[in-house]
C-alpha positions in Angstrom: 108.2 125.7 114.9 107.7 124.7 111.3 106.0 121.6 110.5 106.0 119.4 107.5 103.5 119.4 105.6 102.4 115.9 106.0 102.2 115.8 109.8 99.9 119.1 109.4 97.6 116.9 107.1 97.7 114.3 109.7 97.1 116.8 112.2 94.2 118.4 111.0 92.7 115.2 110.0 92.8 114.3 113.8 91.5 117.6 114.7 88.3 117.0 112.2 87.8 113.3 113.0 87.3 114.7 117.2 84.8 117.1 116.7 84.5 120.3 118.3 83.4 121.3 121.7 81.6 118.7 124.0 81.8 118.3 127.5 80.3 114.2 128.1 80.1 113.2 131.8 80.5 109.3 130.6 84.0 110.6 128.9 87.1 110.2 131.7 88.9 113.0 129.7 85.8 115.9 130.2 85.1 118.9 128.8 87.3 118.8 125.4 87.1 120.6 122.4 88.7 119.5 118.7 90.0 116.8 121.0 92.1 118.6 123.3 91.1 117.5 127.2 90.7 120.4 129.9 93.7 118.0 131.7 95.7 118.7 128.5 95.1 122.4 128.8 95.5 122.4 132.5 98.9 120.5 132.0 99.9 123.4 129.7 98.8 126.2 131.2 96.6 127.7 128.8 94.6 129.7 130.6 93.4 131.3 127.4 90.8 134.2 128.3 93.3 134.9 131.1 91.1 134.7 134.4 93.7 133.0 136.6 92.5 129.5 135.9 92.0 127.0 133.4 88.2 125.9 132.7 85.6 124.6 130.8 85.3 128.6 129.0 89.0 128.1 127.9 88.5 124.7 126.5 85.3 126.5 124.8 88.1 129.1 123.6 90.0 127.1 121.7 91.1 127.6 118.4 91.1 124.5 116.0 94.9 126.2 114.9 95.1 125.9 118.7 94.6 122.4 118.7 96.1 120.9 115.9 99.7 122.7 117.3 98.8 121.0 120.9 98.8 117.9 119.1 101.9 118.5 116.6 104.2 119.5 119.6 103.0 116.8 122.7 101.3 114.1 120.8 104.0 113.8 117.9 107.3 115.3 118.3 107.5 115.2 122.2 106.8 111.2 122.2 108.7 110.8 118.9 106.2 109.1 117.6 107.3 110.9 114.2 110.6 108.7 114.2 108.6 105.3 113.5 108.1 103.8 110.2 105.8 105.8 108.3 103.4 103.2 107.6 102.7 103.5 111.7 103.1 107.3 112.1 99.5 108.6 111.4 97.6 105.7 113.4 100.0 106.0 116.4 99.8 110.0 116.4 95.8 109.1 115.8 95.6 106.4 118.9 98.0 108.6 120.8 95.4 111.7 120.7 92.6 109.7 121.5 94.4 107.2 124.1 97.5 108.5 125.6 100.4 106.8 126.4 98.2 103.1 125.5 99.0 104.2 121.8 102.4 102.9 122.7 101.9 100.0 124.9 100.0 98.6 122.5 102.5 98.8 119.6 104.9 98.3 122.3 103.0 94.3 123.2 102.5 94.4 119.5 106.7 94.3 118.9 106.8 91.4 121.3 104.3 89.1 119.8 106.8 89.7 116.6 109.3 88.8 118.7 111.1 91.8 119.7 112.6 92.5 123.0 110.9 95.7 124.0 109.5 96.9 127.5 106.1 97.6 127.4 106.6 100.9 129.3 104.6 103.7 126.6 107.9 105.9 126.1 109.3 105.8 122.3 113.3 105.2 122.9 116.1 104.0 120.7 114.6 100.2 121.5 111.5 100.4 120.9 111.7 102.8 117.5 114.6 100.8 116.0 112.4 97.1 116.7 109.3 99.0 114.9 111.3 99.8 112.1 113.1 96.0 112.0 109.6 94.6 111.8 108.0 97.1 109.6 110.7 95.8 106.8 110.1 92.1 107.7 106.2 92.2 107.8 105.2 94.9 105.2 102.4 96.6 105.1 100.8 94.1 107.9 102.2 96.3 110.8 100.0 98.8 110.2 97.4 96.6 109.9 98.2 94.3 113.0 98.0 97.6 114.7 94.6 98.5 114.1 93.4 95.3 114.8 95.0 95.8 118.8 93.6 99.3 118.5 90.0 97.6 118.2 90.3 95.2 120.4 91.5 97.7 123.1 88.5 99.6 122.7 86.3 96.4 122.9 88.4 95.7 126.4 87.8 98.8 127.8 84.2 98.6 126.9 83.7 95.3 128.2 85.4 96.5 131.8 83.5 99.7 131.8 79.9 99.8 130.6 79.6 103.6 130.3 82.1 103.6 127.5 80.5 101.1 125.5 78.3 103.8 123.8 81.7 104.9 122.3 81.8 101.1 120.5 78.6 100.5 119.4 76.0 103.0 118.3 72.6 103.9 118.7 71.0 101.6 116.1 73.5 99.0 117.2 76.3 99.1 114.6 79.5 100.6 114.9 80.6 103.3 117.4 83.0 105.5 116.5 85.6 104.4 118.0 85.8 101.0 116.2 85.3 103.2 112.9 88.4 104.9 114.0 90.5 102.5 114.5 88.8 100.4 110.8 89.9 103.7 109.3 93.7 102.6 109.8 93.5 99.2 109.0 92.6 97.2 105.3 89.1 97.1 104.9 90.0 93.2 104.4 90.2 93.5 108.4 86.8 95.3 109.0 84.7 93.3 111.0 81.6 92.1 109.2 78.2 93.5 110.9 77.5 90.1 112.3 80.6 89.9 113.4 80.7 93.2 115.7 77.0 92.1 116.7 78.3 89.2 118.2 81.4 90.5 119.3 79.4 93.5 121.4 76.0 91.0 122.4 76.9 90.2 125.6 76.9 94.0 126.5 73.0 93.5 126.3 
């Protein structure tokens, strides 16, 4: 299908931000490739170098084209995550790459502390898109930022429940991880957590 042009730019930028091929044992999703999980490609079928399966060496296969239409057609469209405001679209369509269906229930508990009646149930219906849009108008340009604040703070939560991941939060040399980078990227750098602050925040994992 054709795509506008701004979803393709937010595409691709997704693609680039995840990298190409790696196959971590510590990562839940495994062997993935410009971001795309083998589950992904086993849920679609793409046995790409046609062997009667779907493996690791299709992952490997993978076009970055590939990709970046995987993510256009299930991680956009398909959740309609292209029919919110579109202040919330690229950090949404970014968190919903990198986190699932949680890319919703987060915005989803978000509504509700603005006080919107919405189930927190990670599907993107009438409700839920038309509160997102009422709030968007009420609280500006702080939406987006509210957002990448939860986005943080739910990759501090699962870090702090699961050890393993916390390598994903906090780097080598003990600053940020990449996934708090990810989610600063979305936010006003007004928001970005001082580096005392994230050493605090991520001491008691030591």
């Amino acid at each position: 299908m054709p795509y506008d042009l701004s979803v393709q730019s937010i595409a691709r930028s997704i693609v680039a931000r995840e990298g190409g091929f790696v196959n971590d044992p510590d990562d839940p999703g495994g062997a993935t490739n410009f971001g795309v999980t083998i589950h992904t490609m086993r849920r679609l079928g793409l046995d790409l170098d046609r062997d009667g399966d779907v493996d690791v060496a299709d992952v490997r296969a993978l076009s970055r084209d590939q990709a970046t239409d995987i993510f256009l057609d299930h991680y956009l469209y398909a959740p309609r995550i292209d029919e919110l405001p579109t202040d919330l679209v690229d950090t949404v369509f970014d968190m919903n790459v990198n986190a699932g269906a949680n890319a919703v229930k987060i915005m989803q508990r978000l509504l509700r502390e603005f006080g919107q009646d919405v189930a927190v149930d990670g599907a993107l219906g009438p409700q839920s898109i038309g509160a997102a849009h009422a709030v968007a108008q009420s609280a500006g340009g702080y939406l987006r930022d509210a957002y990448g604040i939860a986005r943080r703070n739910y990759y501090f939560a699962l870090a702090d429940r699961r050890p393993p991941s916390r390598k994903y939060c906090r780097a080598r040399d003990g600053g940020k991880g990449g996934w708090i980078r990810r989610a600063e990227e979305f936010m006003d750098p007004r928001y970005h957590m001082s580096a005392a602050e994230f050493r605090e925040r991520t001491s008691k994992w030591d």
